[in-house]
C-alpha positions as CSV (number, residue, x, y, z in Angstrom):
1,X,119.8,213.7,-73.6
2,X,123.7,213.9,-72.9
3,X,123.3,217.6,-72.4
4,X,120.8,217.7,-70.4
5,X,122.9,215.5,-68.2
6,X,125.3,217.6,-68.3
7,X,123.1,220.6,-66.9
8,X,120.9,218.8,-64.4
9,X,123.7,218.7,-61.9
10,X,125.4,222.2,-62.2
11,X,122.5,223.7,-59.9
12,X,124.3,222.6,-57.3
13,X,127.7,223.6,-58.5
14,X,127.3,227.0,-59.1
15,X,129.9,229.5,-59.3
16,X,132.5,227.1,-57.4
17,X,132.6,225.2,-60.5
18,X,133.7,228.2,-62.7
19,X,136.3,228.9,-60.1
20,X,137.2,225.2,-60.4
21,X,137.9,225.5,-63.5
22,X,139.5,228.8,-63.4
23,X,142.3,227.3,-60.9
24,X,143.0,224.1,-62.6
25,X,143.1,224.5,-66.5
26,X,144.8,227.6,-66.5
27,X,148.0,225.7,-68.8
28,X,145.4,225.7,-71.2
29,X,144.6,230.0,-71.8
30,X,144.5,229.5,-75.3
31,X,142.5,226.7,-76.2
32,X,140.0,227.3,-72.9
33,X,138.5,230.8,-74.6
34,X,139.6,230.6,-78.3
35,X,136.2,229.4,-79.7
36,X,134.2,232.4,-77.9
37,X,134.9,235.3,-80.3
38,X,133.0,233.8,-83.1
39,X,129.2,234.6,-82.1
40,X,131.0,238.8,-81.7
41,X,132.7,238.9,-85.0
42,X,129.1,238.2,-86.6
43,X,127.0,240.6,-84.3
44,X,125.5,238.5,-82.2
45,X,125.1,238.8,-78.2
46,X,125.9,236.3,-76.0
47,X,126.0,236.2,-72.3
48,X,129.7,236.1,-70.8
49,X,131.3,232.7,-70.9
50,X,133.6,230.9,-68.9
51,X,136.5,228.8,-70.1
52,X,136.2,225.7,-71.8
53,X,132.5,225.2,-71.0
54,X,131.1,228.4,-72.3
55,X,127.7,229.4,-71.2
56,X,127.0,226.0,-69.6
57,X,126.3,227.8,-66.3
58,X,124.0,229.5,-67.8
59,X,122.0,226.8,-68.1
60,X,122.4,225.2,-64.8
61,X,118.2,225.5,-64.1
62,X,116.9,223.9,-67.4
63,X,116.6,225.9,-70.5
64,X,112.4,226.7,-70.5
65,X,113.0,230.0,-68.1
66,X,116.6,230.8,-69.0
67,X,115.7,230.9,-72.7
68,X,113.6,233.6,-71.7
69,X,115.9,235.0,-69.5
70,X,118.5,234.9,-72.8
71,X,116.3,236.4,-75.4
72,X,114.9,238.7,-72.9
73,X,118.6,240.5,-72.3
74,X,119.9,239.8,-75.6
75,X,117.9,240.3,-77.9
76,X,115.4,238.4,-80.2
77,X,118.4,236.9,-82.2
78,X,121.0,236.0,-79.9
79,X,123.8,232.7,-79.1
80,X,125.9,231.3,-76.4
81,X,128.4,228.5,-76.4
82,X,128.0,225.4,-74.8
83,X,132.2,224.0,-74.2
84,X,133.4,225.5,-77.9
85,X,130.3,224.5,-79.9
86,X,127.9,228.6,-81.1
87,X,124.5,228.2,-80.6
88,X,122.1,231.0,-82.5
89,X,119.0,231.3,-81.0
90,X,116.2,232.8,-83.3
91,X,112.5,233.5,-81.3
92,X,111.3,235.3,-84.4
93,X,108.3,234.1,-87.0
94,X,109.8,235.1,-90.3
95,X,113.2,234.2,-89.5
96,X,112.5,230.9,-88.5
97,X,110.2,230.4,-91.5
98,X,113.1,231.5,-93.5
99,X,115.6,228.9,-91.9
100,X,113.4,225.8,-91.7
101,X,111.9,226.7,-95.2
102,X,113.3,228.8,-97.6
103,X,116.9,228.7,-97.0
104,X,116.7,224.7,-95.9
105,X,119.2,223.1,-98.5
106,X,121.7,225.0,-95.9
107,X,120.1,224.2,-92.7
108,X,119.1,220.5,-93.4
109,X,120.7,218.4,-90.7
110,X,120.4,218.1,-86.9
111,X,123.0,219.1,-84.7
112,X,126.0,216.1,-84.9
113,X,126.2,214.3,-81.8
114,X,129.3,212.9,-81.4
115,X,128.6,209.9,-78.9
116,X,125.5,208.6,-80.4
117,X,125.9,204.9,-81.1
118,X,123.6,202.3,-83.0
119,X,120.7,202.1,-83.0
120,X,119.9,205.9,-82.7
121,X,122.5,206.6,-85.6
122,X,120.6,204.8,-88.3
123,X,117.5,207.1,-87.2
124,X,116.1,210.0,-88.9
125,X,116.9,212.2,-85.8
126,X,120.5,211.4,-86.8
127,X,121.2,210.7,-90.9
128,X,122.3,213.1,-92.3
129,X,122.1,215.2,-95.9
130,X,121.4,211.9,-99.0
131,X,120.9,209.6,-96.7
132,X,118.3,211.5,-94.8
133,X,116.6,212.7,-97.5
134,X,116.6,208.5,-98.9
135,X,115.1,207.4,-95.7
136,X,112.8,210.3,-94.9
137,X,111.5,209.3,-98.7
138,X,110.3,205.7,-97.5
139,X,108.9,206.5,-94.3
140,X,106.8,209.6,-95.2
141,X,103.8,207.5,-96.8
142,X,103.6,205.3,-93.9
143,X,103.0,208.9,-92.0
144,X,100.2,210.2,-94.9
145,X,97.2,211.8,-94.1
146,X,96.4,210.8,-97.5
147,X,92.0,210.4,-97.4
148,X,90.6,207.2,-96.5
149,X,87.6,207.2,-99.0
150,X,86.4,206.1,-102.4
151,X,88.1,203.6,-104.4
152,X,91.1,201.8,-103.5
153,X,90.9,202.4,-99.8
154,X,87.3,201.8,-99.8
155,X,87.9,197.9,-101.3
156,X,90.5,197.4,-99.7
157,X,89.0,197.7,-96.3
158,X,86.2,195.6,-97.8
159,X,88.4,193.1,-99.2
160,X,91.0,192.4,-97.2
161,X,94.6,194.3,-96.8
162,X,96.2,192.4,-99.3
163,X,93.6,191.8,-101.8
164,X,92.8,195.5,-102.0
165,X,96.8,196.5,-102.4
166,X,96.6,193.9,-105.4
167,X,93.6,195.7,-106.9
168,X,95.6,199.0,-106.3
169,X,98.9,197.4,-108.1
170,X,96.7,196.3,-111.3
171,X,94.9,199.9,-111.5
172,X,97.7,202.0,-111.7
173,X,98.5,203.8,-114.7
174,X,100.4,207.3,-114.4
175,X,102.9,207.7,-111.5
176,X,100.7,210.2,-109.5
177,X,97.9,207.2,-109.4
178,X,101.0,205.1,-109.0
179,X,101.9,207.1,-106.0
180,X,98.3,207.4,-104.7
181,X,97.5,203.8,-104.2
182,X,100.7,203.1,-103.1
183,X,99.8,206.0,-100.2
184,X,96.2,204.7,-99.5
185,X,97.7,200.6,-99.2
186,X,100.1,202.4,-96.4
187,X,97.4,204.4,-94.8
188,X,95.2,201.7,-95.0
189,X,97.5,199.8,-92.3
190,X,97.7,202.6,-90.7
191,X,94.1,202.9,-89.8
192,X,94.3,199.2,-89.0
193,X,96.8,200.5,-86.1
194,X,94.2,202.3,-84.3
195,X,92.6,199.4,-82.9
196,X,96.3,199.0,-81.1
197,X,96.2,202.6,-79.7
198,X,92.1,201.9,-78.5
199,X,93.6,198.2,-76.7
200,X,95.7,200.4,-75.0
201,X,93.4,202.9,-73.7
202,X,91.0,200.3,-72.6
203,X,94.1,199.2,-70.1
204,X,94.3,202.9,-69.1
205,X,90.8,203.0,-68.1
206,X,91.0,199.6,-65.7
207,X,94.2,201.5,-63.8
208,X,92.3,204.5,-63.9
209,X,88.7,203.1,-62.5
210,X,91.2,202.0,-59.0
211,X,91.6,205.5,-58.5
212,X,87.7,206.6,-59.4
213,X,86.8,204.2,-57.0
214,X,89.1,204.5,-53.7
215,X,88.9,208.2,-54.3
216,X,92.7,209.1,-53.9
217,X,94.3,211.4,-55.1
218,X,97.5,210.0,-57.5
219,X,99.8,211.1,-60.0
220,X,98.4,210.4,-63.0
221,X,101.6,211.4,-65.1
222,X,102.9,207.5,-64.3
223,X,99.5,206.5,-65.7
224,X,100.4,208.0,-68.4
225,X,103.3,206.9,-69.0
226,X,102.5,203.3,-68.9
227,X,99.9,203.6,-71.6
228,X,102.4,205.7,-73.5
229,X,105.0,202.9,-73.0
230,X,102.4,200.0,-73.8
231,X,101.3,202.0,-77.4
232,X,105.0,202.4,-78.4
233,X,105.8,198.4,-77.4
234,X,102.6,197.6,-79.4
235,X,103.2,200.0,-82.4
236,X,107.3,200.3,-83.2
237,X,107.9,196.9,-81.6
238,X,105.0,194.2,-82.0
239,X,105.3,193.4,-78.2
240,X,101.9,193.5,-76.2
241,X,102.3,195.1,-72.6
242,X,100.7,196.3,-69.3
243,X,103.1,198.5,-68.2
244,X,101.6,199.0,-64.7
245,X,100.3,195.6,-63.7
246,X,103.4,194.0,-64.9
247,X,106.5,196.0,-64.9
248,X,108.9,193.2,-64.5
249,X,107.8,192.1,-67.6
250,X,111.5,192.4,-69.5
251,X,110.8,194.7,-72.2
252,X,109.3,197.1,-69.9
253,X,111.9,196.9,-67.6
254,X,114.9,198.0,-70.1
255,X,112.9,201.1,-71.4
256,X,112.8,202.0,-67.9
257,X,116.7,201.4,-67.6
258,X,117.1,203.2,-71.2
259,X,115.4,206.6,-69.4
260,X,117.1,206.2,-66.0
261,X,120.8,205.8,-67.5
262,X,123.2,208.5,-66.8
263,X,126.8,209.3,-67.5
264,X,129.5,210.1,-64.6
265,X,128.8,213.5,-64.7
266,X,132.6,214.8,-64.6
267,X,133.0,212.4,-67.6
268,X,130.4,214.5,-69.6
269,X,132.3,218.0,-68.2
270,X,135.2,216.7,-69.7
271,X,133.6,215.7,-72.7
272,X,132.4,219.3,-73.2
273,X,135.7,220.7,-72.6
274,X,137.5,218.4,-74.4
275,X,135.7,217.0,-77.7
276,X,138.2,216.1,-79.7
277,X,140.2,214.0,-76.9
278,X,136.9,212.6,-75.0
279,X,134.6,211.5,-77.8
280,X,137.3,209.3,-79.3
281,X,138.1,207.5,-76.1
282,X,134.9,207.1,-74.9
283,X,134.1,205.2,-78.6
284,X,136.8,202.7,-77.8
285,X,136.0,202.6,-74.0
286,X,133.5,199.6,-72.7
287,X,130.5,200.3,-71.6
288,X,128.5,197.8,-70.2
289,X,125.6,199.4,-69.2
290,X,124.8,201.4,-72.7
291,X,126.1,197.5,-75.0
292,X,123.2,195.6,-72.9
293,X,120.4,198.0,-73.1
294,X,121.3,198.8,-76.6
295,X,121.7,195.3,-77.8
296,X,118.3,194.0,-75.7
297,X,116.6,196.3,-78.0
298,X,118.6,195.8,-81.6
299,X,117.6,192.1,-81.1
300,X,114.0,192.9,-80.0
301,X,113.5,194.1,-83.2
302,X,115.5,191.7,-85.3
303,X,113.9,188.9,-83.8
304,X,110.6,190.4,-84.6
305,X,111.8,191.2,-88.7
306,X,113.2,187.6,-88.9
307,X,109.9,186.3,-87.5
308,X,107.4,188.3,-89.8
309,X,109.6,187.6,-92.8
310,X,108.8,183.8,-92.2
311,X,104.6,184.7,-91.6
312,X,102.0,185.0,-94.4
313,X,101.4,188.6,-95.3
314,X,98.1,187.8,-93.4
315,X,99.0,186.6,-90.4
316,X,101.4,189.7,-90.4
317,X,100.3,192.3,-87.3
318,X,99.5,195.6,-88.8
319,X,102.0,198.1,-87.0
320,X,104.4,200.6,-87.8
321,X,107.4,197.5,-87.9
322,X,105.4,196.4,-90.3
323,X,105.2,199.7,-92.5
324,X,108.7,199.8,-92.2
325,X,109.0,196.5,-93.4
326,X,106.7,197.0,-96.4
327,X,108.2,200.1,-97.5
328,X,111.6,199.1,-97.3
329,X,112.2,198.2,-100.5
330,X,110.7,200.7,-103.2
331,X,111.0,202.4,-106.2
332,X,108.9,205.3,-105.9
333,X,110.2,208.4,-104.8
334,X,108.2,210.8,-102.7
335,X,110.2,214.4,-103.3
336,X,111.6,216.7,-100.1
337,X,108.9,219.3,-101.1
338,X,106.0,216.6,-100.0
339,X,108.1,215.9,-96.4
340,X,106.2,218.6,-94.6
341,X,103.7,216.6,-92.4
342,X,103.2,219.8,-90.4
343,X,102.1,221.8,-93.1
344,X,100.3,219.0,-94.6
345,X,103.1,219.1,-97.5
346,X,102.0,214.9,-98.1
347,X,98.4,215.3,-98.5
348,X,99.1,216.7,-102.3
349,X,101.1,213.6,-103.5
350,X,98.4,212.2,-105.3
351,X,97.7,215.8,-106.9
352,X,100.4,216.3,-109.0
353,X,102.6,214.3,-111.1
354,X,105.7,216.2,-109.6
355,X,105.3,214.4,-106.5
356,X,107.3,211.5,-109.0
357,X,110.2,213.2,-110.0
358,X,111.8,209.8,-110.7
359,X,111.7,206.3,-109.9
360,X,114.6,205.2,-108.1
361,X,115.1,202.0,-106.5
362,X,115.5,202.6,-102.3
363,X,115.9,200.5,-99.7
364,X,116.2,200.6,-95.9
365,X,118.7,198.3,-94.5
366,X,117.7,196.1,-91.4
367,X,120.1,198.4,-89.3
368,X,117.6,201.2,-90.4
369,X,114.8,199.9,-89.3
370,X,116.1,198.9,-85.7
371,X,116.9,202.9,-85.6
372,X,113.4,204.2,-86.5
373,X,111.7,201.2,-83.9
374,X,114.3,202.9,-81.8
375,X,114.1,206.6,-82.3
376,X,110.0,206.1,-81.6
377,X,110.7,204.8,-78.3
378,X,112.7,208.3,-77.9
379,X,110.9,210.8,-79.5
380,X,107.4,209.4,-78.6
381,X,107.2,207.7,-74.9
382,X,108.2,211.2,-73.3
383,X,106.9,214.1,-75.7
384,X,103.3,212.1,-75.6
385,X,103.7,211.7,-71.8
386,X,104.3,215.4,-71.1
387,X,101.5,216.6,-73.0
388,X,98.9,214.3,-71.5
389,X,99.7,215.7,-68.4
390,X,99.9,218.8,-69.1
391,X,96.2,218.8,-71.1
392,X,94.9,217.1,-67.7
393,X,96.3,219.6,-65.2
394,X,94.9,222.6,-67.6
395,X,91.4,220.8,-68.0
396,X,91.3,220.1,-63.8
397,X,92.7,223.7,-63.0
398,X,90.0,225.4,-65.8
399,X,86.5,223.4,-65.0
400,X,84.8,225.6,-67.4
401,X,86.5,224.1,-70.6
402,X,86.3,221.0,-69.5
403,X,82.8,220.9,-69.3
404,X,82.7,222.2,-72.9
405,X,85.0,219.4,-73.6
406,X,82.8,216.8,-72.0
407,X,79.7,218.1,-73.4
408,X,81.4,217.6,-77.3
409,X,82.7,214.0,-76.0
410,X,78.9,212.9,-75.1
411,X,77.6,213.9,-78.2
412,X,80.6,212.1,-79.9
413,X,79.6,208.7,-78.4
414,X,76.0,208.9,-79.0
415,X,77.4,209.4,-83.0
416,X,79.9,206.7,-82.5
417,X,80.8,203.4,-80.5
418,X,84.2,203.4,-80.7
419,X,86.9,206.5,-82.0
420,X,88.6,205.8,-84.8
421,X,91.3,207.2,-87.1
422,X,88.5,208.8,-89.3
423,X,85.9,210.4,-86.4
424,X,88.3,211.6,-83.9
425,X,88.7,214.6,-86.6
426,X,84.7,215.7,-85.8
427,X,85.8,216.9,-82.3
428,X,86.8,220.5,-83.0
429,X,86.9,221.8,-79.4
430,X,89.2,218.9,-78.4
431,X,91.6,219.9,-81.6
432,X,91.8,223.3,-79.6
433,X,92.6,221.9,-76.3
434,X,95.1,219.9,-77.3
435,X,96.6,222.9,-79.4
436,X,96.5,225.1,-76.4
437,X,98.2,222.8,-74.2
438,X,100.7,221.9,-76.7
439,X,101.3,226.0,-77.2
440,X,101.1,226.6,-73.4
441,X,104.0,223.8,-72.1
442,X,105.1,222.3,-75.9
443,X,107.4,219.1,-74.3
444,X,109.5,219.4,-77.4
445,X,110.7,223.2,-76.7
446,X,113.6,223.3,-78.6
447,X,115.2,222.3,-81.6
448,X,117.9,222.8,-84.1
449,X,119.7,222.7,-87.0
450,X,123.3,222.9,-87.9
451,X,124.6,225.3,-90.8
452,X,126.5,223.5,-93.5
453,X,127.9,226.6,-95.2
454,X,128.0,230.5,-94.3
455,X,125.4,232.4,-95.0
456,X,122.9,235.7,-94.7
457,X,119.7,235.2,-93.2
458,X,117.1,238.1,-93.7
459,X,120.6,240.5,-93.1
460,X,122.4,238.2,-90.2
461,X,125.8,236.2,-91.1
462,X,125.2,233.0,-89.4
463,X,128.7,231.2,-90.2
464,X,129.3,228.0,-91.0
465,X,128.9,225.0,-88.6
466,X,126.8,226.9,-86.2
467,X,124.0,225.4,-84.1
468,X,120.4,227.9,-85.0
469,X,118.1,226.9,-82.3
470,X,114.7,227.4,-82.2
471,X,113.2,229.2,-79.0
472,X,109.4,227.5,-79.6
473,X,108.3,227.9,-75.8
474,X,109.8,232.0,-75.9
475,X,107.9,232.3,-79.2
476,X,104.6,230.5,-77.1
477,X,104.3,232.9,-74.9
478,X,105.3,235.7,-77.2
479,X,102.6,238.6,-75.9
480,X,102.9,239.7,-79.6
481,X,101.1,236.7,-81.4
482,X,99.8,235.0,-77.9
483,X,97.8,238.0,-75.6
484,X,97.9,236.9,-72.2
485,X,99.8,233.6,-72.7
486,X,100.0,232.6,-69.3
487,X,96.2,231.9,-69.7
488,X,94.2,228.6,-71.0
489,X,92.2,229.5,-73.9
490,X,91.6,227.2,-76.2
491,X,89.6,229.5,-78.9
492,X,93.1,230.8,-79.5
493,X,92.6,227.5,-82.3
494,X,89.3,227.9,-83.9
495,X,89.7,228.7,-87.6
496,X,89.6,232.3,-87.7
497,X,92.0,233.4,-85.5
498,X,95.0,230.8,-86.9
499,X,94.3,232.1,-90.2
500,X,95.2,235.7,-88.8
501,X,98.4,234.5,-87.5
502,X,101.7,234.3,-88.5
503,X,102.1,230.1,-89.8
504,X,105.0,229.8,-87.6
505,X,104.1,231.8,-84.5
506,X,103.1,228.3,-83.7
507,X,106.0,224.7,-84.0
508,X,105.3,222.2,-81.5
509,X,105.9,219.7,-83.9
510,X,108.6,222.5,-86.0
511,X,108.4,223.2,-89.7
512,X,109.3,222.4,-92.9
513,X,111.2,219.3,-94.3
514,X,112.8,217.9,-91.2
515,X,109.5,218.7,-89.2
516,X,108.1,215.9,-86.8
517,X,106.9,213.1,-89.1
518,X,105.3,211.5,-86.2
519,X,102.9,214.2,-85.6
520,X,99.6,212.7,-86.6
521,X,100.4,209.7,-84.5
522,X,101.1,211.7,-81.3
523,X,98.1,213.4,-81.7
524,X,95.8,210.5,-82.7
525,X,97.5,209.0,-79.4
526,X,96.4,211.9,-77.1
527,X,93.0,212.8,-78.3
528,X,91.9,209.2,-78.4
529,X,93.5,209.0,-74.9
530,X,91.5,211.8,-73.8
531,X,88.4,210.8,-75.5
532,X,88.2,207.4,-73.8
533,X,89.1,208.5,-70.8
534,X,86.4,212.0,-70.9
535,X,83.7,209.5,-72.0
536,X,83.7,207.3,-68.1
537,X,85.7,210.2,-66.1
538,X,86.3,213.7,-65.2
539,X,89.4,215.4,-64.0
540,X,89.2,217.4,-60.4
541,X,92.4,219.4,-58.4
542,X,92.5,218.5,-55.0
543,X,95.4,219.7,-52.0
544,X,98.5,217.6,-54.0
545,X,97.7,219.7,-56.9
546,X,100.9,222.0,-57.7
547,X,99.3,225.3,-58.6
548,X,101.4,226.4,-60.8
549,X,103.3,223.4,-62.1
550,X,106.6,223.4,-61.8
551,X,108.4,222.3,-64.7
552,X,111.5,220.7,-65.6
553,X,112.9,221.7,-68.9
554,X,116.1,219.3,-69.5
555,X,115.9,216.9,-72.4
556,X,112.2,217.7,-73.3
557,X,109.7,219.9,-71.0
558,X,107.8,217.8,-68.6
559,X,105.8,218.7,-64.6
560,X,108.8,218.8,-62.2
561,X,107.1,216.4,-59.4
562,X,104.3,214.5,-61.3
563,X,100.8,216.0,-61.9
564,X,98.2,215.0,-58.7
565,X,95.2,215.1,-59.4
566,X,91.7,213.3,-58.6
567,X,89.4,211.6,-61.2
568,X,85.5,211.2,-60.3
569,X,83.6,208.8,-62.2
570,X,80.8,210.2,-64.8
């Protein structure tokens, strides 16, 4: 987020702001153009750079088109500098495989952020190396797509959550059954979430009838984003919400601050150019802005621990705090190669002794869990936003899969009453849709990963300390794996034709140990968002409509001006 402030504003600075900087800093020669050899010396194009910012300029329009615009005159494997820091970008299958894979003992952290401050620090977005790797451990089971059948899971949701995880506890016998009932207690409460998600969606579908009924066209990405809002309030923080009918409410009113604050701008230029003077001022500097929205939402959650530390494990809301606070204390440990999500790395855990390679007593500190509640809000109020809107606008602007879709919803809710964690899987057209959108406009469209040593990559030096970033909306509309990309078409997902593609043609979510671990949640969240809503309405363009969207590609990618539509009652 603080570089995307950084970029939103130089579209209107252009090249007076190089020439700016040309004037002013000359006293500086050395230091202003020193860092921009280091991407040449290992063979790797870059686009010309200007002092003390580097390619920031570059940049000046959002990264979704310019990465393009990079790879496309550079090469497949390419870089620029943003102020002094090298950035590799890689756009191709096997090389990104072999960095988020093979070679990930060396690529296993994030890019360091130098101003992040609690509670995003004690997240996994920003631990780093043992710690990571401790943390990731506790929080992968409450993630599991372990299978919610016979046995355990079956008495337990006969018997009651607790009674069924003492059942669990007095069966075990090896550490892989150990393991396994340990999963299905944590999987257990997460099925017991989806009634949250469902509550959510049924406050969706009351704002959404207003519109069915007056006829209006409206942007339905705020709708959105006030169910997205309510499900993370409910889920990470315990706290039930309406979003739209009552946004004064307070907790809704400092995630709205949270996504509107923004730095002076010059402050972040100079942080840019000058790292290792601004970073350590601006530590020591007050902020009151950042200390007030940060601490509203460090004691939201550590009012909420103290409170369901004092309740009956009964009376205890079933939420993903509450995961948190049952797993933070364990001595089981879940090894890296199980971390996978994407891949569905977990699912084997109760296959195979090695998923216990030892017991080891880990805990997450209070502090920890405060950055995970956190880090949710973060990674999961946008990404989930963008991609509803995004499947909407595709579904209005391509009626004939829609109708498809519809025709698979209706014969879902004369199976079922209600969707569930276990029947939204028996909706194989809607699994495409979402995959397609997700492929077509991917809100998370870049990531990264920092090198912690120098080394060769399929022939490439990468050098120590660099940046590789992952090009996943270049490689989405790759002509090569995707024919005629710019077009919906959701059989691009059916069985066959992923299993004669390359596995990582394809990372909305991104690969490997450090991939999403929030991925079945998103996507639990948007298809039983879509399914509700399919079931009463349908999705129609209408003059607003932006044909094509015009995006915004800062922080994550997202529709420029909202997504108009209008929604007819079924």
């Amino acid at each position: 987020r603080l570089l995307a402030c950084s970029i939103a504003p130089l579209r209107y600075l252009g090249p007076s702001l190089a020439l700016f900087l040309s004037l002013h800093l000359t006293p500086f020669p050395v230091y202003s153009t020193s860092a921009f050899s280091r991407l040449e010396k290992v063979g790797i194009r870059h686009p010309p750079t200007v002092p003390f910012i580097g390619n920031l300029l570059f940049f000046r329009q959002g990264f979704w088109e310019n990465h393009k615009k990079l790879i496309n005159e550079y090469g497949p494997l390419c870089g620029y500098y943003i102020g002094r820091r090298m950035y590799v970008v890689v756009s191709e299958p096997e090389m990104i495989q072999q960095i988020l894979v093979k070679d990930f003992g060396n690529f296993t952290n994030r890019m360091t952020l130098g101003l992040v401050s609690k509670p995003v620090v004690d997240s996994i977005l920003c631990l780093r190396d043992e710690r990571w790797k401790d943390v990731r451990s506790l929080l992968t089971p409450a993630f599991s797509a372990a299978k919610m059948k016979e046995g355990v899971l079956g008495r337990a949701r006969e018997k009651g959550h607790s009674e069924g995880r003492k059942e669990a506890q007095r069966g075990t016998k090896t550490p892989t059954q150990e393991i396994y009932c340990i999963f299905n207690y944590i999987v257990c409460a997460s099925f017991l979430m989806t009634p949250l998600i469902n509550q959510a969606c049924d406050v969706l579908l009351s704002n959404l009838k207003i519109y069915a009924d007056s006829g209006t066209a409206f942007d339905i990405q705020r709708c959105y984003g006030c169910f997205t809002l309510d499900v993370v309030a409910s889920v990470a923080f315990g706290t039930q919400v309406d979003s739209q009918k009552n946004p004064d409410n307070v907790f809704i009113k400092n995630c709205r601050r949270f996504f509107e604050f923004s730095v002076f701008r010059p402050i972040i230029m100079l942080t840019i150019a000058f790292p290792f003077i601004m970073i350590p001022l601006l530590r020591i500097l007050p902020n009151k802005n950042q200390d007030q929205l940060n601490g509203f939402f460090i004691n939201t959650i550590k009012n909420m621990i103290a409170l369901r530390d004092q309740q009956n494990a009964n009376e205890r809301r079933r939420d993903f705090l509450q995961l948190m606070l049952d797993a933070r204390s364990s001595v089981s440990y879940v090894g890296m190669e199980h971390f996978d999500i994407v891949n569905q790395a977990d699912v084997s855990i109760q296959e195979s002794d090695k998923a216990l390679a030892k017991k080891v007593q880990k805990t997450l500190t209070e502090d920890e869990i405060v950055g995970q509640a956190f880090i949710f809000l973060l990674a999961g109020y946008e990404t989930t936003t963008n991609a509803l809107s995004f499947a909407t606008y595709l579904l209005a602007t391509n009626p004939e899969c829609q109708e498809k879709l519809l025709q698979g919803v209706d014969k879902f809710f004369r199976k079922h009453d209600v969707p569930s964690y276990q029947n939204v899987h028996e909706l194989p057209y809607l699994d495409m849709v979402i995959a397609e959108t997700l492929r077509m406009y991917p809100p998370a469209f870049r990531f990264t990963r920092e090198a912690s040593k120098d080394c060769t990559v399929m022939g490439q030096r990468i050098p120590a300390g660099a940046i590789v970033e992952t090009a996943v909306g270049h490689l989405h509309h790759n002509p090569e794996f995707w024919p005629e990309p710019e077009k919906f078409i959701p059989e691009r997902f059916t069985t066959e034709a992923k299993q004669q593609r390359h596995p990582f043609a394809y990372l909305p979510f991104g690969a490997g140990p450090r991939s999403c671990i929030g991925m079945r949640l998103g996507v639990l969240e948007i298809k039983m968002a879509l399914l509700h809503i399919l079931q009463n309405f349908k999705f129609e363009t209408c003059p607003k409509t932006q044909i094509p969207l015009q995006l915004k590609s800062e922080a994550t990618l997202g529709p420029k001006n909202g997504v108009y539509i209008k929604i007819v009652s079924r």
